[in-house]
C-alpha positions, 0 to 999 in steps of 0.5 A: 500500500501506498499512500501519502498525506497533505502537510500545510505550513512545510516546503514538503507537500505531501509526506508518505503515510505507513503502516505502524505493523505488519497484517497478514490474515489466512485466505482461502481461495477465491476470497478477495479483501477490501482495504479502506483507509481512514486519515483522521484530517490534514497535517500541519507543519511540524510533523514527526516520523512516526506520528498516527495520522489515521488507520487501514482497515480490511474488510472480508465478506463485509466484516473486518478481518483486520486493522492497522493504526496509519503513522507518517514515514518521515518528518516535515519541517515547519517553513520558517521564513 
């Protein structure tokens, strides 16, 4: 999954957004998941690595099979002029 989250009040635009865990689930053949992903709102400036900025959540059948707290993969500074 790739993904990125808009930073307001940075020269860096967008920072990219990961998983905080690993998920893995057992399918049987055939079965397909959906993934949603949820960011709570926009950042802004500073933001730290690892910050929660959302969840990723995978639904099978209609029912969640997993969920996984969203973090920001790096830092953007404040731009300060």
């Amino acid at each position: 999954m790739e993904a990125a989250i808009r930073v307001t009040g940075s020269l860096i635009p967008s920072v990219p957004v990961v998983a905080g865990a690993d998920v893995r689930f057992p399918l049987s053949a055939g079965e397909q998941v959906e993934l949603t992903v949820e960011f709570a709102h926009d950042l802004c400036a500073p933001v730290s690595a690892g910050m929660p900025v959302g969840w990723a959540t995978w639904l099978l059948n209609g029912e969640k099979v997993a969920e996984v707290e969203l973090i920001c993969g790096v830092s953007a500074d404040e731009n300060i002029c």
